[in-house]
N, CA, C and O atoms as a Tinker XYZ file with bonds, in Angstrom:
   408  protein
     1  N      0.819000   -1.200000    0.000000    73     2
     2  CA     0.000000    0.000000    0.000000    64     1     3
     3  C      0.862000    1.263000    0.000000    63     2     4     5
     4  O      0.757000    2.112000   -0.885000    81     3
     5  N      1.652000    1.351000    0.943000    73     3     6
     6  CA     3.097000    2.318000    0.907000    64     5     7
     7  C      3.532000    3.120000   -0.765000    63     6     8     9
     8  O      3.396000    4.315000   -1.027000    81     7
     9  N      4.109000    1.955000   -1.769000    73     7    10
    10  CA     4.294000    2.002000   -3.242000    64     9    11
    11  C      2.965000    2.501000   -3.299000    63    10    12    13
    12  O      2.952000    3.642000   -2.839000    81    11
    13  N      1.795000    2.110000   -3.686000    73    11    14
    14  CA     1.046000    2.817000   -3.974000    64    13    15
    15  C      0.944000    4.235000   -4.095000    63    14    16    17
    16  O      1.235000    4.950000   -5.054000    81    15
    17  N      0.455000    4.549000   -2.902000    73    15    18
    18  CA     0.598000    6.119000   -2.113000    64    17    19
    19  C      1.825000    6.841000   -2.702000    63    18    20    21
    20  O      1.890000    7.998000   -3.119000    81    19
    21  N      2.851000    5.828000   -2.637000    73    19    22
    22  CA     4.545000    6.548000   -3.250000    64    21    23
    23  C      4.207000    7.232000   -4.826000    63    22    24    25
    24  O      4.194000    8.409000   -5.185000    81    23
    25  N      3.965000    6.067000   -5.520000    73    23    26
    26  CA     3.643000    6.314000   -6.578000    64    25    27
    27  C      2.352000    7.042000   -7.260000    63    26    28    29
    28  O      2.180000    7.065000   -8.479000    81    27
    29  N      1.710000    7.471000   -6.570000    73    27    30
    30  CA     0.205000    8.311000   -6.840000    64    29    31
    31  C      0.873000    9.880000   -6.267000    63    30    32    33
    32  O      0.594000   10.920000   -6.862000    81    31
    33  N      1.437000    9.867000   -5.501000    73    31    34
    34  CA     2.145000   11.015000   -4.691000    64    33    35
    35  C      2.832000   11.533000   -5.992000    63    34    36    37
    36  O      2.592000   12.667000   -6.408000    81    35
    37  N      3.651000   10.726000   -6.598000    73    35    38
    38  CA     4.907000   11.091000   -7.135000    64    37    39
    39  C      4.168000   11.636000   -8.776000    63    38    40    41
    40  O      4.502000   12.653000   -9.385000    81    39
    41  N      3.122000   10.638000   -9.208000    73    39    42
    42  CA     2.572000   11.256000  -10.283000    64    41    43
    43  C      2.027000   12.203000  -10.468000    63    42    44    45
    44  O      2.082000   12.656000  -11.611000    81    43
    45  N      1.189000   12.996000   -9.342000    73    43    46
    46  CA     0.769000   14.075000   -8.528000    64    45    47
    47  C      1.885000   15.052000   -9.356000    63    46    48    49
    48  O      1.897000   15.808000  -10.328000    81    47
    49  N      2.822000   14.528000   -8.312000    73    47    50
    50  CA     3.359000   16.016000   -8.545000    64    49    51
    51  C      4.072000   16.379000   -9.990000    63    50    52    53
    52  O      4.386000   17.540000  -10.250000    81    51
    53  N      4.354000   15.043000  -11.115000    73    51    54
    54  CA     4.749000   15.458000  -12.114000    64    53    55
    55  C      3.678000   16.279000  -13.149000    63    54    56    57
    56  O      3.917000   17.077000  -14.055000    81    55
    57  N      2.487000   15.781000  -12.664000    73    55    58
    58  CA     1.130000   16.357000  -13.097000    64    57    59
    59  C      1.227000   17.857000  -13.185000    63    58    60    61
    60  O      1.240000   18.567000  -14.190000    81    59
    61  N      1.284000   18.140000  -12.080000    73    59    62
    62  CA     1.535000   19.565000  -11.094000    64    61    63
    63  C      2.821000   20.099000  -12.097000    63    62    64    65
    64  O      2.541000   21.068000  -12.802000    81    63
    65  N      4.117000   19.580000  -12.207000    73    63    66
    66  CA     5.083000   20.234000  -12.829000    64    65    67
    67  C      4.720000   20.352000  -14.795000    63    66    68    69
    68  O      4.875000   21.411000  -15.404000    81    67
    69  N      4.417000   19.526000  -15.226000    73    67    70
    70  CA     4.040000   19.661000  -16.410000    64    69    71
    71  C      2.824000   20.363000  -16.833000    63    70    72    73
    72  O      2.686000   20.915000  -17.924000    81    71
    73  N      1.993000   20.307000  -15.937000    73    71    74
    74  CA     0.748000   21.941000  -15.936000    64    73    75
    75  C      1.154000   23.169000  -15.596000    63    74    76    77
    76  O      0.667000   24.212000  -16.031000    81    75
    77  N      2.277000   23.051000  -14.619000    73    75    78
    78  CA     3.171000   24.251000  -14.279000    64    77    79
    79  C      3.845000   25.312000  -15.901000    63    78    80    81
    80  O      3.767000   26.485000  -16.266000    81    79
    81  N      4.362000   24.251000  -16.343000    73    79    82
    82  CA     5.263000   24.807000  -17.398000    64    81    83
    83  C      4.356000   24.854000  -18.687000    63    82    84    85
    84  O      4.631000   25.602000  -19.625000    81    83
    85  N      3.252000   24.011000  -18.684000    73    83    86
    86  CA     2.267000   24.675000  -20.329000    64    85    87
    87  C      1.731000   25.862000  -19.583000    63    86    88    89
    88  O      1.865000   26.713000  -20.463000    81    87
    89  N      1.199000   26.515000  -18.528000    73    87    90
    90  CA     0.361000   27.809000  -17.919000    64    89    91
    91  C      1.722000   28.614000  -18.073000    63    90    92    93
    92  O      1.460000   29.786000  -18.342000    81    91
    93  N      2.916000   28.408000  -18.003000    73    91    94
    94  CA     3.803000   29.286000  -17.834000    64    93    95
    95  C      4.149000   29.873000  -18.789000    63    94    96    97
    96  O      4.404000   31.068000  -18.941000    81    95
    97  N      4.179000   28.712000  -19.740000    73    95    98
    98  CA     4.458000   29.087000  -21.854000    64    97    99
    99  C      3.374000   29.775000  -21.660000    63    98   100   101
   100  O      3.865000   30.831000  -21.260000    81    99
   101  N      2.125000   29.947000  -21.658000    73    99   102
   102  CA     0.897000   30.382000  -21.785000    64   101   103
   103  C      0.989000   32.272000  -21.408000    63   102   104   105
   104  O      0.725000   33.311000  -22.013000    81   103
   105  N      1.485000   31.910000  -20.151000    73   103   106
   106  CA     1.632000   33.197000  -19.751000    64   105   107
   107  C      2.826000   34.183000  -20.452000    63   106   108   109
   108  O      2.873000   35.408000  -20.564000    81   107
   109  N      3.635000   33.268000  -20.814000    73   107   110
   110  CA     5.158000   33.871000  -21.235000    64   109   111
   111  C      4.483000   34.652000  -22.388000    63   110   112   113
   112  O      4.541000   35.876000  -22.267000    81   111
   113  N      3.765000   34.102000  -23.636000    73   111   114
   114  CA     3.369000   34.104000  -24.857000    64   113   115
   115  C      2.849000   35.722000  -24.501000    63   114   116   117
   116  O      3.101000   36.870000  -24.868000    81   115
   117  N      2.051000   35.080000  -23.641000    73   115   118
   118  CA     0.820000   36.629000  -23.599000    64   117   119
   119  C      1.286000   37.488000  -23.144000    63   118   120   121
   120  O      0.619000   38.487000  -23.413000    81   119
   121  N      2.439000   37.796000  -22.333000    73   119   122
   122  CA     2.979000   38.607000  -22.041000    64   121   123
   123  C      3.435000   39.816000  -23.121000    63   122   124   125
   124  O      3.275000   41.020000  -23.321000    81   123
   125  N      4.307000   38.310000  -23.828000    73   123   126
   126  CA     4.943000   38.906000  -25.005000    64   125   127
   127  C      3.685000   39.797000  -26.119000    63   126   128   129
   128  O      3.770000   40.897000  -26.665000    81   127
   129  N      2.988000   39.147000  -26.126000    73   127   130
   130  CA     2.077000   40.045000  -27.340000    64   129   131
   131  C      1.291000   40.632000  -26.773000    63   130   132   133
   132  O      0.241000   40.585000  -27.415000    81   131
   133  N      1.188000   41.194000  -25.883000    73   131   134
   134  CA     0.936000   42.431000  -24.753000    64   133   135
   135  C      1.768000   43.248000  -25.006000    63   134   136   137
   136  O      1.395000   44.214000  -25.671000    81   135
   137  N      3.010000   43.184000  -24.633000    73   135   138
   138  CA     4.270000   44.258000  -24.965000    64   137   139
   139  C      3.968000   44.505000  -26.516000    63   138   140   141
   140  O      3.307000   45.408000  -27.029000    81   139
   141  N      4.324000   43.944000  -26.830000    73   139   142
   142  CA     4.167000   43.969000  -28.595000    64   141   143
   143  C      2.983000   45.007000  -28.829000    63   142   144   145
   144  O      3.123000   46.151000  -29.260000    81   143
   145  N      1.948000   44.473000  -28.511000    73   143   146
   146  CA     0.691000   45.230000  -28.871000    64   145   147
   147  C      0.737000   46.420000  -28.663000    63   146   148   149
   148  O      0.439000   47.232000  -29.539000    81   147
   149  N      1.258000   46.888000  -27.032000    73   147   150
   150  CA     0.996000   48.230000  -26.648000    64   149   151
   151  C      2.671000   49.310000  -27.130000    63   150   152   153
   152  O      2.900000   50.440000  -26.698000    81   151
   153  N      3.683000   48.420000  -28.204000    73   151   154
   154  CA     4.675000   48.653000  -28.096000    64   153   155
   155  C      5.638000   49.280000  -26.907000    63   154   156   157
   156  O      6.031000   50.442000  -26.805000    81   155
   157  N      5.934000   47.993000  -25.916000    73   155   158
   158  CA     6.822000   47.990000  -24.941000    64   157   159
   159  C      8.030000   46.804000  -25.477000    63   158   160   161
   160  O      8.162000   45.953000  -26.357000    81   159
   161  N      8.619000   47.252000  -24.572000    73   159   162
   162  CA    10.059000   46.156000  -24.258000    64   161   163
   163  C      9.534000   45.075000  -23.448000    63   162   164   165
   164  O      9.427000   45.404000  -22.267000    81   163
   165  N      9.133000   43.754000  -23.739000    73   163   166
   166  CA     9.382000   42.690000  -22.890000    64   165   167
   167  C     10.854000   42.239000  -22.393000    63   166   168   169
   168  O     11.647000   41.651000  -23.128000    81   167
   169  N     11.189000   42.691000  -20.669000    73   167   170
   170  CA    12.047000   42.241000  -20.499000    64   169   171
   171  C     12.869000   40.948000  -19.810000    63   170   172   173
   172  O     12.489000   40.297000  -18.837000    81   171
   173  N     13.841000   40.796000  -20.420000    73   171   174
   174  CA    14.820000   39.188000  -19.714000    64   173   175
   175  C     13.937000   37.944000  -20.187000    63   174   176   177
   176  O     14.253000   36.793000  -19.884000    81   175
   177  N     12.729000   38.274000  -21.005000    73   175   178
   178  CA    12.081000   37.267000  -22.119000    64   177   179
   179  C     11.752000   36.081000  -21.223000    63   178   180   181
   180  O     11.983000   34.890000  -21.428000    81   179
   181  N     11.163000   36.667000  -20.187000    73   179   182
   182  CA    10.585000   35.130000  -19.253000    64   181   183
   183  C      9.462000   35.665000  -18.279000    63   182   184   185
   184  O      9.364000   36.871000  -18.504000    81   183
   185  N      8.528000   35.265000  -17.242000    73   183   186
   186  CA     7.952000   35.357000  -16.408000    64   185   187
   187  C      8.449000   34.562000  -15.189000    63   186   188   189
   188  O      9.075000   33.505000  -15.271000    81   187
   189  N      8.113000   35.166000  -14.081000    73   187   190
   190  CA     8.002000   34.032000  -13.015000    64   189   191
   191  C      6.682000   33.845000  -12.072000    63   190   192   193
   192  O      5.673000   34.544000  -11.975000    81   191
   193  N      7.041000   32.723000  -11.460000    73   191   194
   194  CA     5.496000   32.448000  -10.767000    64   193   195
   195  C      5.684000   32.897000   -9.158000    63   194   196   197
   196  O      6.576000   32.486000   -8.415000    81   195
   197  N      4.621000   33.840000   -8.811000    73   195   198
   198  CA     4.960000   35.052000   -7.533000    64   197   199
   199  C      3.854000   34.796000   -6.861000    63   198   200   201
   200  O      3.666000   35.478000   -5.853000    81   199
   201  N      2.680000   33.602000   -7.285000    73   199   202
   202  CA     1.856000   33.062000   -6.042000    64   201   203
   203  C      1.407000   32.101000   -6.765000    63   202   204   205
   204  O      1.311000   32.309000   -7.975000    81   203
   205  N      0.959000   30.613000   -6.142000    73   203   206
   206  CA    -0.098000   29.775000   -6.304000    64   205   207
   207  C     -0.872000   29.495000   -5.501000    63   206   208   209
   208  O     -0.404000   29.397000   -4.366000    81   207
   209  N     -2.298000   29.248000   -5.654000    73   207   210
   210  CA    -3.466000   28.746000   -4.748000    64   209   211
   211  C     -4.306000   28.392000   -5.551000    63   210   212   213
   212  O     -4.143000   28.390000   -6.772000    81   211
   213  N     -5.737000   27.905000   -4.705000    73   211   214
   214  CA    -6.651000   27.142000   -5.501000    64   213   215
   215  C     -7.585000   28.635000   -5.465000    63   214   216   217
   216  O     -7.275000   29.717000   -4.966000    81   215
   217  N     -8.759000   28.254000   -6.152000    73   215   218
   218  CA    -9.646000   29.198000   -6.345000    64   217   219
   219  C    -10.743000   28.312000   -7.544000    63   218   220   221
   220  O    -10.343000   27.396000   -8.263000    81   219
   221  N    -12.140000   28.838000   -7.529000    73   219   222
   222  CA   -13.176000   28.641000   -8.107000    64   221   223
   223  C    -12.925000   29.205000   -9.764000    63   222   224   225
   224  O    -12.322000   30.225000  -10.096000    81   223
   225  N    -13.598000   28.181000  -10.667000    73   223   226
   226  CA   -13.514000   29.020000  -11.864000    64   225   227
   227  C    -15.317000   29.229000  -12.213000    63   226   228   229
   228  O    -16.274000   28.718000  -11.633000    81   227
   229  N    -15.284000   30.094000  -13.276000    73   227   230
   230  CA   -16.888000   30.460000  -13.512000    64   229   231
   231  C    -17.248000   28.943000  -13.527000    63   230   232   233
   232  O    -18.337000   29.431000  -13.225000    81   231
   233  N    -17.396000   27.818000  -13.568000    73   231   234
   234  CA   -18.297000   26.950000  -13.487000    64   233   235
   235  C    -18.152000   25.953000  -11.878000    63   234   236   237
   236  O    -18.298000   24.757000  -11.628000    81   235
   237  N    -17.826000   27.069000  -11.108000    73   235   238
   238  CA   -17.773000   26.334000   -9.171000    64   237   239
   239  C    -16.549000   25.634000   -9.325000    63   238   240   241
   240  O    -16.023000   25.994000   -8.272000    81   239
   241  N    -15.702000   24.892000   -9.868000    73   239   242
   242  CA   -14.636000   24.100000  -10.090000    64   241   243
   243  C    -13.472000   24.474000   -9.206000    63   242   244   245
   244  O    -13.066000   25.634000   -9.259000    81   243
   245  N    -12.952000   23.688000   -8.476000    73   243   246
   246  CA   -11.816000   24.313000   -8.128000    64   245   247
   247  C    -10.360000   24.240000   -9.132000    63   246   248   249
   248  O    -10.331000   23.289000   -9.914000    81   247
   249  N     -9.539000   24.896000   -9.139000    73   247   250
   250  CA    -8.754000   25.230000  -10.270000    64   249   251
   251  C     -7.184000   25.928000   -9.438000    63   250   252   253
   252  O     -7.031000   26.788000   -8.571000    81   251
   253  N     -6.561000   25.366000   -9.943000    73   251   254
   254  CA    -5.160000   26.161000   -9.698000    64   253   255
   255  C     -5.073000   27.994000  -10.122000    63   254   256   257
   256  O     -5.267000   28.389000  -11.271000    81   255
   257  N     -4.809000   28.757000   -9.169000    73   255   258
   258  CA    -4.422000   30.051000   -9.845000    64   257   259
   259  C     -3.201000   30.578000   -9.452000    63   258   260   261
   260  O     -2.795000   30.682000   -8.295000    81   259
   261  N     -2.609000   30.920000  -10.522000    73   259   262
   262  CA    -1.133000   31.140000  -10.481000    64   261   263
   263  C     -1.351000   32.285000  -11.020000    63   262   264   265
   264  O     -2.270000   32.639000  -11.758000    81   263
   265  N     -0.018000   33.136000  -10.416000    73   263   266
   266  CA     0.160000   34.506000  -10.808000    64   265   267
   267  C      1.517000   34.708000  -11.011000    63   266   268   269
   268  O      2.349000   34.639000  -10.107000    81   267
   269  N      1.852000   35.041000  -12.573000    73   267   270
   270  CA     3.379000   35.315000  -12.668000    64   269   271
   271  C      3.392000   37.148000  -13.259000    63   270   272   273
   272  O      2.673000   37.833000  -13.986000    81   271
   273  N      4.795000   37.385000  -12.358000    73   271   274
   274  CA     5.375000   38.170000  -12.862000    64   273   275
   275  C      6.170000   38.674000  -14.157000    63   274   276   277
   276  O      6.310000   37.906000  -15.108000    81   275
   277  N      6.547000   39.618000  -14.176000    73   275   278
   278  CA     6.956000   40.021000  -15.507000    64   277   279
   279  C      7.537000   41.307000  -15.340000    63   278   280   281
   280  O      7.015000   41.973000  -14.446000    81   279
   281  N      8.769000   42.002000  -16.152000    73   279   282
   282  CA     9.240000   43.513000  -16.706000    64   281   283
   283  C      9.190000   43.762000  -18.113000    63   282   284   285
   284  O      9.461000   43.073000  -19.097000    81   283
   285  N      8.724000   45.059000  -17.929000    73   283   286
   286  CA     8.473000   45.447000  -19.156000    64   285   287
   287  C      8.796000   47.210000  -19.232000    63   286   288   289
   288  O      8.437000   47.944000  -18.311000    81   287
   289  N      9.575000   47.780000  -20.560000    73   287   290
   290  CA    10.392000   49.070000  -20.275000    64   289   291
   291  C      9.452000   49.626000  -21.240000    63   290   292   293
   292  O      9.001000   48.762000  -21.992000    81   291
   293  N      8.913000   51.093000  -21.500000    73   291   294
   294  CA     8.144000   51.964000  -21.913000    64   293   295
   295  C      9.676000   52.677000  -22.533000    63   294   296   297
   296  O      9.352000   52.944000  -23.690000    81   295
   297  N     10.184000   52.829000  -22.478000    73   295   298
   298  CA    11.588000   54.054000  -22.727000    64   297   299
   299  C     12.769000   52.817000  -23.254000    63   298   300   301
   300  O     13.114000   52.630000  -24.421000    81   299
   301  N     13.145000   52.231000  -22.307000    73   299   302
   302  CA    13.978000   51.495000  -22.799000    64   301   303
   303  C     15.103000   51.891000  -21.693000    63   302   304   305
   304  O     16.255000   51.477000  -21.827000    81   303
   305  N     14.644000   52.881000  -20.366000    73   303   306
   306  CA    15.785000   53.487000  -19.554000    64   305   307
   307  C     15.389000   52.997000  -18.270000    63   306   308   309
   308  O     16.126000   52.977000  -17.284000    81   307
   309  N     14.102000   52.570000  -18.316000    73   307   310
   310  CA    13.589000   51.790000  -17.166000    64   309   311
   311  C     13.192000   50.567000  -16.952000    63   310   312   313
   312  O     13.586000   49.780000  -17.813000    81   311
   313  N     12.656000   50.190000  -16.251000    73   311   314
   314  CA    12.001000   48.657000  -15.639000    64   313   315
   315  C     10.102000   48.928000  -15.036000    63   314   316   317
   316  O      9.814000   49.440000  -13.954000    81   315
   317  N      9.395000   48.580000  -15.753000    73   315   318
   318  CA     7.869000   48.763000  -14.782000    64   317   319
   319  C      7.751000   47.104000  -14.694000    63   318   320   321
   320  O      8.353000   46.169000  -15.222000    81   319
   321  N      6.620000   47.241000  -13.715000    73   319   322
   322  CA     6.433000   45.732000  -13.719000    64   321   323
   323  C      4.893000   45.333000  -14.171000    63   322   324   325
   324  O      4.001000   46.178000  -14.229000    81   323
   325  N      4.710000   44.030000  -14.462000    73   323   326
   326  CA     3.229000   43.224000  -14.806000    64   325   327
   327  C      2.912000   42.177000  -14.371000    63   326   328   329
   328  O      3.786000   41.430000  -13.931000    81   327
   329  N      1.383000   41.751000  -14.359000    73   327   330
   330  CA     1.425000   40.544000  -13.800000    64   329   331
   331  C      0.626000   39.749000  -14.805000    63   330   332   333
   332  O      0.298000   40.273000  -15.870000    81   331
   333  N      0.288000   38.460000  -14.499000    73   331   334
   334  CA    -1.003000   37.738000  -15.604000    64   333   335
   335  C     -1.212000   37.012000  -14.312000    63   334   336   337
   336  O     -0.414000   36.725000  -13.420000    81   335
   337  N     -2.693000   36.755000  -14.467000    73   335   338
   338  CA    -2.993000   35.486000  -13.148000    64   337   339
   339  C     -3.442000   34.493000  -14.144000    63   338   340   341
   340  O     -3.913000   34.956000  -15.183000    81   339
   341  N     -3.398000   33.564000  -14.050000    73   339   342
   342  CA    -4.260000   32.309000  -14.787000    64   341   343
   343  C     -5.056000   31.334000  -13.639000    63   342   344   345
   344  O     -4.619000   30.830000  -12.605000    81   343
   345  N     -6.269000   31.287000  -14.195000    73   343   346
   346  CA    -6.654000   30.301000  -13.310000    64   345   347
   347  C     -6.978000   29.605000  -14.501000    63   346   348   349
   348  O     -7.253000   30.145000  -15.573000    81   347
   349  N     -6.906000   27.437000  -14.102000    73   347   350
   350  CA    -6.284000   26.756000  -14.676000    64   349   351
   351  C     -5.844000   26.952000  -15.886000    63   350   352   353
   352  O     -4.956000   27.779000  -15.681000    81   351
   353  N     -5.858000   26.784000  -16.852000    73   351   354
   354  CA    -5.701000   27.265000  -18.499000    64   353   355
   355  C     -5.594000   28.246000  -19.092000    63   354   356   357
   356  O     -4.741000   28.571000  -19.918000    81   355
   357  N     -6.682000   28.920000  -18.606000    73   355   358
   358  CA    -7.538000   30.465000  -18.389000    64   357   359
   359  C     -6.934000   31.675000  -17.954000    63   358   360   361
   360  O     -6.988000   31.869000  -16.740000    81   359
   361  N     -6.177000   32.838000  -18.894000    73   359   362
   362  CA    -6.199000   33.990000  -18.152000    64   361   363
   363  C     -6.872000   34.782000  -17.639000    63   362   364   365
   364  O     -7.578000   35.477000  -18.368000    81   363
   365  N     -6.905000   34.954000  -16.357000    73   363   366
   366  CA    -7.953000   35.264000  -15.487000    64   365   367
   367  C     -7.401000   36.793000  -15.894000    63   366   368   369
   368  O     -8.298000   37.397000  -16.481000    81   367
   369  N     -6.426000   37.432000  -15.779000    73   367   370
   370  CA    -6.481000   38.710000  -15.910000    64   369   371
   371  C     -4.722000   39.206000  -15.941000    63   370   372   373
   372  O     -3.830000   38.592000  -15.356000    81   371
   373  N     -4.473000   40.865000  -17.047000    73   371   374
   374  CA    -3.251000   40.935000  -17.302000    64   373   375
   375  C     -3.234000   42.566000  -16.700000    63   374   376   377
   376  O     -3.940000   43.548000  -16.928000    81   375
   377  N     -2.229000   42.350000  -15.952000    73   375   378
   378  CA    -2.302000   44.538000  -15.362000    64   377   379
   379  C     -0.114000   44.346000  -15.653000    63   378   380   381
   380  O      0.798000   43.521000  -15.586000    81   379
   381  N     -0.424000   45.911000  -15.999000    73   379   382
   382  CA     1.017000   46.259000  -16.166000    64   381   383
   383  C      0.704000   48.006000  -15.414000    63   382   384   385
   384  O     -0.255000   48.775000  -15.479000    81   383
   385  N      1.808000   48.060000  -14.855000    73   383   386
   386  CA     2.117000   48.992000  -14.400000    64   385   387
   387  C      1.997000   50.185000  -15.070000    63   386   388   389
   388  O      2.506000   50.292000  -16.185000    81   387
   389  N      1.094000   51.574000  -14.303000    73   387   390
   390  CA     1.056000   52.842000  -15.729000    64   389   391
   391  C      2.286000   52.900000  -16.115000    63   390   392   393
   392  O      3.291000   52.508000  -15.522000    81   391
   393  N      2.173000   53.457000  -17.241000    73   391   394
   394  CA     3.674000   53.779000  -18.700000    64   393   395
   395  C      3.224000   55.355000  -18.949000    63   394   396   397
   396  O      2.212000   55.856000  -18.460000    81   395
   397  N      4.086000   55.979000  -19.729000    73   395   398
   398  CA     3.790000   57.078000  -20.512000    64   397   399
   399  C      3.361000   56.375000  -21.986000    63   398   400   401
   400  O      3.924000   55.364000  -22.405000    81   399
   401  N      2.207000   57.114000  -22.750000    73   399   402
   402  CA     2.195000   56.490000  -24.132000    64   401   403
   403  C      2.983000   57.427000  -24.711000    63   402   404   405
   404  O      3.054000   58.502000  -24.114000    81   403
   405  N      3.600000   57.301000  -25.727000    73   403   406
   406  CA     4.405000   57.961000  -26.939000    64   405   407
   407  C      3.934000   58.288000  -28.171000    63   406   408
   408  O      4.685000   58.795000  -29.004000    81   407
């Protein structure tokens, strides 16, 4: 029974790491064509993940929500920051820090 548990544990968490890293591409992407869109600098070309918890999605479900960070330069002389939350799949929502427009 031990193996069992070992092995349900252990698949768990590769589950967990390989949903980790498609939400993360997910987020990386959108980041990027966010910057793009509003013509900013996406910077150091990555996100990181700055909270996880569970939470409800519109259909009662419980769902992973992760929130990664991000920099992004308006000038090219600074650093602002952004976030994306995803809950499971789903971008729940994208805020970047005010900019000057040009």
């Amino acid at each position: 029974m031990l193996e069992l548990s070992t092995l349900l544990i252990l698949a768990a968490l590769v589950w967990l790491w390989f949903d980790s890293m498609r939400a993360r591409e997910r987020a990386l992407a959108l980041g990027k064509r966010a910057c793009a869109r509003d013509g900013l600098m996406f910077l150091d070309e990555t996100v990181e993940c700055i909270a996880l918890g569970f939470a409800r999605d519109a259909d009662g479900r419980m769902a992973l929500r992760r929130t990664y960070g991000f920099e992004f330069s308006d000038t090219g002389n600074n650093r602002r920051s952004g976030s994306i939350v995803m809950l499971g799949g789903e971008v729940e929502s994208l805020y970047t820090e005010p900019y000057l427009i040009q």
